[in-house]
PDB file of N, CA, C and O in Angstrom:
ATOM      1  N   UNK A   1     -13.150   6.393  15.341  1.00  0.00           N
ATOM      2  CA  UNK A   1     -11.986   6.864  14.607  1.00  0.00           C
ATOM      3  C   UNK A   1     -11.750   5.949  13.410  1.00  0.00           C
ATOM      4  O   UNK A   1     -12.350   4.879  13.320  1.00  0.00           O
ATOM      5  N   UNK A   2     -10.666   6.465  12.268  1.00  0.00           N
ATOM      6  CA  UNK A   2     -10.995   5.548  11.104  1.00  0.00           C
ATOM      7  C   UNK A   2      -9.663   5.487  11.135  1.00  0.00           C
ATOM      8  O   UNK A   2      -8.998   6.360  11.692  1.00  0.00           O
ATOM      9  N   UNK A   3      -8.984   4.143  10.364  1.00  0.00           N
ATOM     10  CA  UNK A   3      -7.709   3.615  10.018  1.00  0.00           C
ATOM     11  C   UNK A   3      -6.829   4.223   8.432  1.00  0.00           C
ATOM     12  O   UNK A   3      -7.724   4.678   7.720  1.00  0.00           O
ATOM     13  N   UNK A   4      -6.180   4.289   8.090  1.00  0.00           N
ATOM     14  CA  UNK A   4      -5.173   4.307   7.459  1.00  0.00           C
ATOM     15  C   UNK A   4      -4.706   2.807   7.036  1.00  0.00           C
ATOM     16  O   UNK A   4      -4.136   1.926   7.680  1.00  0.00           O
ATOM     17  N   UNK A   5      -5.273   2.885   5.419  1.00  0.00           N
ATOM     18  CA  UNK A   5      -4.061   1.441   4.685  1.00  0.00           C
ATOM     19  C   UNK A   5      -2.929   1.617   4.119  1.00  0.00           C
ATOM     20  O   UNK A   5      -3.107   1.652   2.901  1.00  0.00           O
ATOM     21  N   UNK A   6      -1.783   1.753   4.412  1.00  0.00           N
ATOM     22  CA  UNK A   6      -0.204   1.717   3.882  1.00  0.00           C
ATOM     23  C   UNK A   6      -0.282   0.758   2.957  1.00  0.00           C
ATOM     24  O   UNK A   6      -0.629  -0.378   3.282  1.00  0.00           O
ATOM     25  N   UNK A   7       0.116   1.168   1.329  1.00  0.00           N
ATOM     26  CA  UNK A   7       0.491   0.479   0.580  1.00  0.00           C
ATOM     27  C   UNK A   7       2.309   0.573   0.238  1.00  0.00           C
ATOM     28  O   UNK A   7       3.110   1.483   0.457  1.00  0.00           O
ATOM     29  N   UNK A   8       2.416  -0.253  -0.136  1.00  0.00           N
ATOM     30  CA  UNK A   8       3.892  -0.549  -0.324  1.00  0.00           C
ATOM     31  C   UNK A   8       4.238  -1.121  -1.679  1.00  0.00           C
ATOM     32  O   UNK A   8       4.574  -2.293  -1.504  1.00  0.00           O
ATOM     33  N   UNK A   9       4.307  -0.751  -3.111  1.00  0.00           N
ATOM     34  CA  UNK A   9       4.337  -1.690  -4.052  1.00  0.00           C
ATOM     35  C   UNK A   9       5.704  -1.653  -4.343  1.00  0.00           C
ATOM     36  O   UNK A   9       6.492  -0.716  -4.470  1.00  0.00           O
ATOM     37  N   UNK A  10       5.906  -3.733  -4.481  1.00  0.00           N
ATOM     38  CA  UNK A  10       7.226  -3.971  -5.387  1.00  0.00           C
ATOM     39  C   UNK A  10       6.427  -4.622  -6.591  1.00  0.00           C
ATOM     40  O   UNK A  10       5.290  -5.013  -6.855  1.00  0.00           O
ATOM     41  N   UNK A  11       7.913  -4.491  -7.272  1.00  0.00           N
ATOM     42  CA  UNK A  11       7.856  -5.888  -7.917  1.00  0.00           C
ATOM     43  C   UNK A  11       6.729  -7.138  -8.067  1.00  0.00           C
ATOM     44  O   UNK A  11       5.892  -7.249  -8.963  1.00  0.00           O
ATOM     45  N   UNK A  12       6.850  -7.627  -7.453  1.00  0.00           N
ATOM     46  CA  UNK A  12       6.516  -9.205  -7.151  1.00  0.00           C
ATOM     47  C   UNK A  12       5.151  -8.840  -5.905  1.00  0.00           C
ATOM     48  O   UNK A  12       4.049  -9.364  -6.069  1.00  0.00           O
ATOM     49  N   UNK A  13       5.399  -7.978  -4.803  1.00  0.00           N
ATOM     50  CA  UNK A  13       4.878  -8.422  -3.880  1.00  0.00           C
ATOM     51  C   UNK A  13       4.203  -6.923  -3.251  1.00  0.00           C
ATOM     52  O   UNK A  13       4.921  -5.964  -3.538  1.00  0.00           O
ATOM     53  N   UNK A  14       3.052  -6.586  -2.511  1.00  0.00           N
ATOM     54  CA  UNK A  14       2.353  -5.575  -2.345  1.00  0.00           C
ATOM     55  C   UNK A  14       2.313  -5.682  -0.633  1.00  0.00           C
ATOM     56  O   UNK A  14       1.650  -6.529  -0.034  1.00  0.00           O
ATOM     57  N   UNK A  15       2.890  -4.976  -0.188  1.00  0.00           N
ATOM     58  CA  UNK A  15       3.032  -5.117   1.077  1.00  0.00           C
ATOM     59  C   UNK A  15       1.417  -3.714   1.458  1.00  0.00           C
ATOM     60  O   UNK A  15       0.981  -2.748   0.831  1.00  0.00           O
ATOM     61  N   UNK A  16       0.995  -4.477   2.958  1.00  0.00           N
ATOM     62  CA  UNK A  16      -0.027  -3.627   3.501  1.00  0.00           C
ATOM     63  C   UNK A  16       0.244  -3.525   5.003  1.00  0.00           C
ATOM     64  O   UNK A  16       0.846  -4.291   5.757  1.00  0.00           O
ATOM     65  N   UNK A  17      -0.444  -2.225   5.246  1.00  0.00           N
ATOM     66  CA  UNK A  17      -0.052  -2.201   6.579  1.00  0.00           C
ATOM     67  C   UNK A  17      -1.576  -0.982   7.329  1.00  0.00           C
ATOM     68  O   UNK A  17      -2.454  -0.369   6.721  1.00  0.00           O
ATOM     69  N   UNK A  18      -1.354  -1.056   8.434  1.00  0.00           N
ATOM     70  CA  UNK A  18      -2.885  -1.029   8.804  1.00  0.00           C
ATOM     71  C   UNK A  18      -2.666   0.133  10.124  1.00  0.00           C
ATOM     72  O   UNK A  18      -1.903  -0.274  11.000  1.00  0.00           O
ATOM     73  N   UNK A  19      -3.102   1.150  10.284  1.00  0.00           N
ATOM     74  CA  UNK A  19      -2.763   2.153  11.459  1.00  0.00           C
ATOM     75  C   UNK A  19      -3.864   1.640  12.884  1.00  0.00           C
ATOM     76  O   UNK A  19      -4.746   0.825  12.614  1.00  0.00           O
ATOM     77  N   UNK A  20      -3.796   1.942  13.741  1.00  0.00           N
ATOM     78  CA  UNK A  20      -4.377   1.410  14.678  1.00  0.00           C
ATOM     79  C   UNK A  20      -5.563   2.702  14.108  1.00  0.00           C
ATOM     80  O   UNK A  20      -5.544   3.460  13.138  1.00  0.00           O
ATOM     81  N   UNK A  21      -6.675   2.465  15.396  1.00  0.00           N
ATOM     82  CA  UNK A  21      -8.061   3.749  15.495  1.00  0.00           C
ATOM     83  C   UNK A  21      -7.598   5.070  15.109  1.00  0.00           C
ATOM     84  O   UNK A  21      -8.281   5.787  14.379  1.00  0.00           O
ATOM     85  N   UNK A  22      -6.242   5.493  15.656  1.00  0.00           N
ATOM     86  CA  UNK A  22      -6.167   6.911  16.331  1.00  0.00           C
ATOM     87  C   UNK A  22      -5.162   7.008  15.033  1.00  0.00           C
ATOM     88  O   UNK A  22      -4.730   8.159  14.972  1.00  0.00           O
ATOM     89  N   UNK A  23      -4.790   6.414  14.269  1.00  0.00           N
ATOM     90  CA  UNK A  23      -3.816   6.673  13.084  1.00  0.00           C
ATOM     91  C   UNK A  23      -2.208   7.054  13.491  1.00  0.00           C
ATOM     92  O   UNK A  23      -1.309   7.474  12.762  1.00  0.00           O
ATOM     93  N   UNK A  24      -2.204   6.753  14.882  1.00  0.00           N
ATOM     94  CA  UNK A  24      -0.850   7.246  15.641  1.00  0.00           C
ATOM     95  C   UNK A  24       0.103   6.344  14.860  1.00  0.00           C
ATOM     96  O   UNK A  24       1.034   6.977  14.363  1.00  0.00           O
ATOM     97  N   UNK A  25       0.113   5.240  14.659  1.00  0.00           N
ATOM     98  CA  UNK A  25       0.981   3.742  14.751  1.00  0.00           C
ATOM     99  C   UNK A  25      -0.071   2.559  13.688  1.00  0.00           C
ATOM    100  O   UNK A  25      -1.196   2.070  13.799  1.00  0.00           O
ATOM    101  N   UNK A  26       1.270   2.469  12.475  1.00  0.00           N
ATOM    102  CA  UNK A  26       0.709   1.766  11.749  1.00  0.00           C
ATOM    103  C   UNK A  26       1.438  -0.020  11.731  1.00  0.00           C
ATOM    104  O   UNK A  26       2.618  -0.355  11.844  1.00  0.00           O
ATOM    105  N   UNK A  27       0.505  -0.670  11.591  1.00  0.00           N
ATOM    106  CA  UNK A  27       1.180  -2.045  11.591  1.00  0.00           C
ATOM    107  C   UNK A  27       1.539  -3.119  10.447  1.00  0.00           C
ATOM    108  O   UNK A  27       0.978  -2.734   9.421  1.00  0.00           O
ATOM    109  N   UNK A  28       2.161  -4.168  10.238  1.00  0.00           N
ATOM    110  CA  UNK A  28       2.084  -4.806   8.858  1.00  0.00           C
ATOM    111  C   UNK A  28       0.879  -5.645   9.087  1.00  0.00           C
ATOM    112  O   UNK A  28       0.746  -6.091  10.227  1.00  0.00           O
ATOM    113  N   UNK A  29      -0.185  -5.990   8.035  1.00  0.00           N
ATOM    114  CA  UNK A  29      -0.880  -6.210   8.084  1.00  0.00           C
ATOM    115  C   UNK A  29      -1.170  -7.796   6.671  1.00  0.00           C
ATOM    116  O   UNK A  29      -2.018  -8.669   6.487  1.00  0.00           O
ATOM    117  N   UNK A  30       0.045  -7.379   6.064  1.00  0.00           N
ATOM    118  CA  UNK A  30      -0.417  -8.546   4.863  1.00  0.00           C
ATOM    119  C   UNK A  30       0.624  -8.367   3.613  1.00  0.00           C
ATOM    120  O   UNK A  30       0.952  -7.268   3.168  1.00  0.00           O
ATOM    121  N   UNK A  31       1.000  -9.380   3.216  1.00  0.00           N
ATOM    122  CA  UNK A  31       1.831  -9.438   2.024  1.00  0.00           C
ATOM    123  C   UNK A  31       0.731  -9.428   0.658  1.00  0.00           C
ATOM    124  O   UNK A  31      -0.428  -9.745   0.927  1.00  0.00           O
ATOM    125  N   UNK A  32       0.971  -9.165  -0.428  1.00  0.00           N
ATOM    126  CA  UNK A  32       0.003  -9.650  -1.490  1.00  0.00           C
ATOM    127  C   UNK A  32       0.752  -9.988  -2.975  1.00  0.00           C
ATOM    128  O   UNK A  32       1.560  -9.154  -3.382  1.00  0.00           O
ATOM    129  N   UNK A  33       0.560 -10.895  -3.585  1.00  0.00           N
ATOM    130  CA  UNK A  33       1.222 -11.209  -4.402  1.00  0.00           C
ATOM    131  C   UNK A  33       0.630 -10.220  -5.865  1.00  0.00           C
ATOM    132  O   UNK A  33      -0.514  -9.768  -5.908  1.00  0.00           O
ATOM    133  N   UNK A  34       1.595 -10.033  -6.910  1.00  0.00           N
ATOM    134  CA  UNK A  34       1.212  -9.075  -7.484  1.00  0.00           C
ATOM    135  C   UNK A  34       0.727  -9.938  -8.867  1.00  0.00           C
ATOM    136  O   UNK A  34       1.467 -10.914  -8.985  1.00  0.00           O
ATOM    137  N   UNK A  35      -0.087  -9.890  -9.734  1.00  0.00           N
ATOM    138  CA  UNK A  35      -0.995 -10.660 -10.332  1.00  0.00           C
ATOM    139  C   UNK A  35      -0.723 -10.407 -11.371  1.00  0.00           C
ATOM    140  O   UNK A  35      -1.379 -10.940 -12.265  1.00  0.00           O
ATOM    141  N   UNK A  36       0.543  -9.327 -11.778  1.00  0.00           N
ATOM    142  CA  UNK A  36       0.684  -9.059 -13.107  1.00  0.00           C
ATOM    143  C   UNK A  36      -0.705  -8.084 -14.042  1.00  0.00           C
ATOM    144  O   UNK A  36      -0.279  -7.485 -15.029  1.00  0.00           O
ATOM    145  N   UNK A  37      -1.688  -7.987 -13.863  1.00  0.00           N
ATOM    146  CA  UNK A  37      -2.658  -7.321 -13.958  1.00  0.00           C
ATOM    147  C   UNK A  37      -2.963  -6.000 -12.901  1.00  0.00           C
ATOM    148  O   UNK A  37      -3.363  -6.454 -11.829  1.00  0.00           O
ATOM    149  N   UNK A  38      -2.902  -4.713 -12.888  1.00  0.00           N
ATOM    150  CA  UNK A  38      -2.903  -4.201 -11.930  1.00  0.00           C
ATOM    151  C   UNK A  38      -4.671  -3.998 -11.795  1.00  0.00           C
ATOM    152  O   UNK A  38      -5.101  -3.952 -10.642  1.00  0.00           O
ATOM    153  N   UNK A  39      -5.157  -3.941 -12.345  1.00  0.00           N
ATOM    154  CA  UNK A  39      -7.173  -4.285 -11.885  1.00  0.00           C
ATOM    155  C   UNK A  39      -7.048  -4.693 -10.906  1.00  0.00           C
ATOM    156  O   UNK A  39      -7.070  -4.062  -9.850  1.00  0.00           O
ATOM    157  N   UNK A  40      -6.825  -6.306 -11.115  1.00  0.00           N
ATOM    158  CA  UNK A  40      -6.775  -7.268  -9.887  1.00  0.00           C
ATOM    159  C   UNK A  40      -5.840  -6.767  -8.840  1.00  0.00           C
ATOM    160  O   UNK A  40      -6.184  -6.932  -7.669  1.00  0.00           O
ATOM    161  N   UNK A  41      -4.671  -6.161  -9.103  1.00  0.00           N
ATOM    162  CA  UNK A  41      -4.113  -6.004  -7.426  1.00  0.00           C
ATOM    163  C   UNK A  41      -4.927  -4.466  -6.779  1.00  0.00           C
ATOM    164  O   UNK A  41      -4.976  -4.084  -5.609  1.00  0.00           O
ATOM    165  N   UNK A  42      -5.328  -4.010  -7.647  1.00  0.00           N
ATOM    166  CA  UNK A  42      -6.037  -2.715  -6.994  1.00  0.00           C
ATOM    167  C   UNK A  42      -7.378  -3.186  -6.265  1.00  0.00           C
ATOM    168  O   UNK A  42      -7.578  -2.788  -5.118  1.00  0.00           O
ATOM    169  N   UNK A  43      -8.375  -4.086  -6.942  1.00  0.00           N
ATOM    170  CA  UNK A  43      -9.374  -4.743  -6.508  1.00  0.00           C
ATOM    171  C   UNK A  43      -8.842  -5.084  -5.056  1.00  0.00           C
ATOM    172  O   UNK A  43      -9.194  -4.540  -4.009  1.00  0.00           O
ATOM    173  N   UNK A  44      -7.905  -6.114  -5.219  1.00  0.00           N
ATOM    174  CA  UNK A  44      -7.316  -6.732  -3.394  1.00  0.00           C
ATOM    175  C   UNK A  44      -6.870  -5.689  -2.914  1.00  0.00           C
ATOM    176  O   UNK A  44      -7.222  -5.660  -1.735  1.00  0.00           O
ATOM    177  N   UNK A  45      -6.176  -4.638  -3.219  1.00  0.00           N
ATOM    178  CA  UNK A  45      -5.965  -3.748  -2.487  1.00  0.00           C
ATOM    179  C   UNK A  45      -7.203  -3.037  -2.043  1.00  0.00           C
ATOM    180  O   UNK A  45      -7.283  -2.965  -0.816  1.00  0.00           O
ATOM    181  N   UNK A  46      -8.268  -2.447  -2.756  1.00  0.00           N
ATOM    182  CA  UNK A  46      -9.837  -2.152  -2.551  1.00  0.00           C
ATOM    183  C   UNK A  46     -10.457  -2.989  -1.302  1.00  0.00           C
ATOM    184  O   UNK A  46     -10.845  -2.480  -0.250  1.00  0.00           O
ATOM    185  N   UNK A  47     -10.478  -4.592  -1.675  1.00  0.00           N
ATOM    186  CA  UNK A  47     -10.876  -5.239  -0.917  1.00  0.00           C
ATOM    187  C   UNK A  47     -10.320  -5.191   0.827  1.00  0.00           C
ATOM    188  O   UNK A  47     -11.054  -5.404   1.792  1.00  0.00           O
ATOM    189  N   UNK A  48      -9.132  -4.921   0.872  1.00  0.00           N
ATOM    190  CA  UNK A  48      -8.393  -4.959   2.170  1.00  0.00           C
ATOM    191  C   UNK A  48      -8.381  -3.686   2.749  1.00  0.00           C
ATOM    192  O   UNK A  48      -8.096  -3.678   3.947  1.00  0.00           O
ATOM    193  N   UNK A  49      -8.659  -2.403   2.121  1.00  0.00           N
ATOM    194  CA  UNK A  49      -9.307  -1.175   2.546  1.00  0.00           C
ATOM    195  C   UNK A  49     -10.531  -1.541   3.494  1.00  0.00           C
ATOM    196  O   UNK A  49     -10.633  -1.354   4.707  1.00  0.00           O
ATOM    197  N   UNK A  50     -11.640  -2.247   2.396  1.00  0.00           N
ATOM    198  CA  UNK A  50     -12.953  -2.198   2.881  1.00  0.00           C
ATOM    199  C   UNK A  50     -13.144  -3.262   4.131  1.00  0.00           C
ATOM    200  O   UNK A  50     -13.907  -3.148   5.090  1.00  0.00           O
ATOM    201  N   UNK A  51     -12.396  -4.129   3.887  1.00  0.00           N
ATOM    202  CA  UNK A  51     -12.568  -5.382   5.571  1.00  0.00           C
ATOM    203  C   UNK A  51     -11.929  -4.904   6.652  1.00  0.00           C
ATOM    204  O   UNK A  51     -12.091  -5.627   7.635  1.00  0.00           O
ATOM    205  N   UNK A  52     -10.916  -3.460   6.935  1.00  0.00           N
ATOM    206  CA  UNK A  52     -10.214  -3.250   8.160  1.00  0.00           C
ATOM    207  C   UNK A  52     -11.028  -1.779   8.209  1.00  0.00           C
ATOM    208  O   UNK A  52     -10.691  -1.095   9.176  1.00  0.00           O
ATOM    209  N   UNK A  53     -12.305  -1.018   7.107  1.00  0.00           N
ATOM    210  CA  UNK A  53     -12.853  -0.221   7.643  1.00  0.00           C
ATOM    211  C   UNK A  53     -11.770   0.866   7.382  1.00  0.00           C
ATOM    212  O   UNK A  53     -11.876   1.856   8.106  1.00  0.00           O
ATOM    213  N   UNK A  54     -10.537   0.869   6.296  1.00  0.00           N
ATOM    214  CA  UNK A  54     -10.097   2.314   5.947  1.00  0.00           C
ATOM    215  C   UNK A  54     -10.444   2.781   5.676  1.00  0.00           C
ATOM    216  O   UNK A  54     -11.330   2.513   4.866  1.00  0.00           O
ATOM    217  N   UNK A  55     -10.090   4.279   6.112  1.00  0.00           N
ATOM    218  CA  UNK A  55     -10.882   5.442   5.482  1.00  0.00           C
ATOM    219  C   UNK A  55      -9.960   5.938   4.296  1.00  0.00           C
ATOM    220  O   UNK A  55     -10.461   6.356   3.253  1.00  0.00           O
ATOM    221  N   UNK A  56      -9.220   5.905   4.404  1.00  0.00           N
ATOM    222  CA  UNK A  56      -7.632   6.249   3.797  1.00  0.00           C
ATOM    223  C   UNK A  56      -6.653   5.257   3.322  1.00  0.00           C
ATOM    224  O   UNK A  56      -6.099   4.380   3.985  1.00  0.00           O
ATOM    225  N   UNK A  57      -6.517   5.547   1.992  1.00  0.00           N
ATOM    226  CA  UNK A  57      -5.162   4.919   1.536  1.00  0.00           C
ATOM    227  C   UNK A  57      -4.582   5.385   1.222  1.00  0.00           C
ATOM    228  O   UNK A  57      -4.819   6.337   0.478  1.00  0.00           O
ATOM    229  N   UNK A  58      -2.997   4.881   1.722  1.00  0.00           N
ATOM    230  CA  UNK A  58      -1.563   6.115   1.135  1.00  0.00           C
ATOM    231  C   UNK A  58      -0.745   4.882   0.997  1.00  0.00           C
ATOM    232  O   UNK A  58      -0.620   3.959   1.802  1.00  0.00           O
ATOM    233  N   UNK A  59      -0.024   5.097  -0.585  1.00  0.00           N
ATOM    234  CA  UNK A  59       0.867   4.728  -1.374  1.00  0.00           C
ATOM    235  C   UNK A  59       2.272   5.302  -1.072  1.00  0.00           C
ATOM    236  O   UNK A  59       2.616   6.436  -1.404  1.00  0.00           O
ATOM    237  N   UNK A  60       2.930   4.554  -0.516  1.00  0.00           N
ATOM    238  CA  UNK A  60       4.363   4.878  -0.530  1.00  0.00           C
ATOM    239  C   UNK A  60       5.184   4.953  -1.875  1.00  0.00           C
ATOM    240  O   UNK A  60       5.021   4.075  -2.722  1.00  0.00           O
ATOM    241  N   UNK A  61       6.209   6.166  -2.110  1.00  0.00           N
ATOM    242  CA  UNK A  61       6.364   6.763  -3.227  1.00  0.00           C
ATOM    243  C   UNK A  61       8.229   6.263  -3.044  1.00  0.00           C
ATOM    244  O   UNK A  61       8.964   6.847  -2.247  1.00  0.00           O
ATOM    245  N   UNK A  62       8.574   5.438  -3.692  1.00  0.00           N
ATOM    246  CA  UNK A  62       9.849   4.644  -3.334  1.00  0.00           C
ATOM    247  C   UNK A  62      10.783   5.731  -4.838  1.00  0.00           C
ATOM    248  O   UNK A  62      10.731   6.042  -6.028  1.00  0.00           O
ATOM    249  N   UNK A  63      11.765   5.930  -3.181  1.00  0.00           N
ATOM    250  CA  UNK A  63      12.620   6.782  -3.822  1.00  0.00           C
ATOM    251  C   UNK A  63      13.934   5.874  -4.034  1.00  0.00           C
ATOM    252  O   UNK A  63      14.117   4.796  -3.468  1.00  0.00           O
ATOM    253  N   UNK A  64      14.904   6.545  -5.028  1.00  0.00           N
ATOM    254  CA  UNK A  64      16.688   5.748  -4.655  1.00  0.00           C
ATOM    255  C   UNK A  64      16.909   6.709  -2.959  1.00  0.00           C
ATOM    256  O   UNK A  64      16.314   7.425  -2.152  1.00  0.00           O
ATOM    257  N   UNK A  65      18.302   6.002  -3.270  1.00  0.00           N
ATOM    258  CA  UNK A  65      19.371   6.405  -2.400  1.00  0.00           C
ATOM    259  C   UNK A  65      19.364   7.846  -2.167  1.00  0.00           C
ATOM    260  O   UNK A  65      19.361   8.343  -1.040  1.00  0.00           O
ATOM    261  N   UNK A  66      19.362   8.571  -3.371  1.00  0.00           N
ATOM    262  CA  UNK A  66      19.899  10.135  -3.718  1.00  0.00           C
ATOM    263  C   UNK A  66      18.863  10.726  -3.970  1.00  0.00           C
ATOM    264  O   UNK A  66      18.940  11.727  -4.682  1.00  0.00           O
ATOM    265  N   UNK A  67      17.418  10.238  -3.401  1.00  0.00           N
ATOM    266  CA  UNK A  67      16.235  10.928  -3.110  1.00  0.00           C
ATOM    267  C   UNK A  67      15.229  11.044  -4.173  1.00  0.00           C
ATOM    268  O   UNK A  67      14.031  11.271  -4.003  1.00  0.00           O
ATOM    269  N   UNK A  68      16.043  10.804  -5.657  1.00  0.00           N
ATOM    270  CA  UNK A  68      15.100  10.662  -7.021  1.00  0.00           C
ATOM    271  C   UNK A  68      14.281   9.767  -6.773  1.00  0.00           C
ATOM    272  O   UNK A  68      14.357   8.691  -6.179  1.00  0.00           O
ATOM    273  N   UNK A  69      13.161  10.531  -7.491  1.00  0.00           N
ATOM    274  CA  UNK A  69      12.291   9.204  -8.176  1.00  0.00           C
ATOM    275  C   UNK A  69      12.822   8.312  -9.137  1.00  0.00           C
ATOM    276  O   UNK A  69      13.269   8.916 -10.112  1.00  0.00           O
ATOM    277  N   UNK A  70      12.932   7.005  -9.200  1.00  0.00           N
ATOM    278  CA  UNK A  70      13.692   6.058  -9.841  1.00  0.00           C
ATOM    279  C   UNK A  70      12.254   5.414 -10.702  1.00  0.00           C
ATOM    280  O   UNK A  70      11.182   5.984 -10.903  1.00  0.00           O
ATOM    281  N   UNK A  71      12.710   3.972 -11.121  1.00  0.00           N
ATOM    282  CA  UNK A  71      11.520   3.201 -12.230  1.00  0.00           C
ATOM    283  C   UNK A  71      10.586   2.905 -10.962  1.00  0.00           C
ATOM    284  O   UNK A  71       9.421   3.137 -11.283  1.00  0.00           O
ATOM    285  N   UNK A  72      10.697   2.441  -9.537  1.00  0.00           N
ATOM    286  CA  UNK A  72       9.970   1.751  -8.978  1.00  0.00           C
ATOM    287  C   UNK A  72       8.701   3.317  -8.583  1.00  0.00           C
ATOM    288  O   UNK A  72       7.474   3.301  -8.477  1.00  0.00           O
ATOM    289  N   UNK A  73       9.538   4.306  -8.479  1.00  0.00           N
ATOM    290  CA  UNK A  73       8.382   5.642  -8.217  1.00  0.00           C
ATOM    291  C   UNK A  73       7.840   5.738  -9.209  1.00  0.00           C
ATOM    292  O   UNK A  73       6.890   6.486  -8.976  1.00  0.00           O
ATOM    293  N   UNK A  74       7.821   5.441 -10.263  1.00  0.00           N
ATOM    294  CA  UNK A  74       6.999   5.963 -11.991  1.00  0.00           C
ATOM    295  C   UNK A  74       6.389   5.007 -11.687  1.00  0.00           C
ATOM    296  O   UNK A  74       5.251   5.468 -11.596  1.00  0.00           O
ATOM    297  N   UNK A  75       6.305   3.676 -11.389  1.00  0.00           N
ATOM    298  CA  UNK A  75       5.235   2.858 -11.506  1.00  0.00           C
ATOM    299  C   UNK A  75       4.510   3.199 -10.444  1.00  0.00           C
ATOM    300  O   UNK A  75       3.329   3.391 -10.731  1.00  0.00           O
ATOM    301  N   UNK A  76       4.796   3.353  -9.263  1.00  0.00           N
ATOM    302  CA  UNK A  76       3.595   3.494  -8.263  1.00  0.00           C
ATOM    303  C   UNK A  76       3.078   5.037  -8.513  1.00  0.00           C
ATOM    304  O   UNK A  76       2.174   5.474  -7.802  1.00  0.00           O
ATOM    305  N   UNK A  77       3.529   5.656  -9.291  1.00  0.00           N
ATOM    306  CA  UNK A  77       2.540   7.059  -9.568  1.00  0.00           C
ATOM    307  C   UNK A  77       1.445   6.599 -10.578  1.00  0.00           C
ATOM    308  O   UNK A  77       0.588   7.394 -10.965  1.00  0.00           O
TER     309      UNK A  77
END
């Protein structure tokens, strides 16, 4: 069975998170600091796909309060 990588982007910091075999239940798996260059955080993000064997990556799409897409959703699109 293949895993699922949860991305999470802020600001500052790239949160990851890692689904078990069966993709039931995903876990935190790693903070990543954001490099100001997005190459490089996509590369570490690439890289941390390929060492836990994801098959899949899904980007969390950070909404406000009132369900809009705000500045933090335009950047992670």
């Amino acid at each position: 069975m293949s895993r699922i990588l949860g991305v999470d982007l802020g600001e500052r910091r790239i949160g990851l998170a890692l689904s078990d075999p069966t993709e039931t239940v995903a876990s935190p798996l790693t903070v990543l600091e954001r490099t100001g260059d997005p190459a490089v955080d996509r590369r570490a993000i690439l890289a941390a796909a390929a060492e836990h064997e994801a098959s899949r990556i899904v980007v969390g799409m950070p909404r406000s309060l009132s369900g809009r897409a705000g500045p933090a959703a335009r950047a992670a699109a």
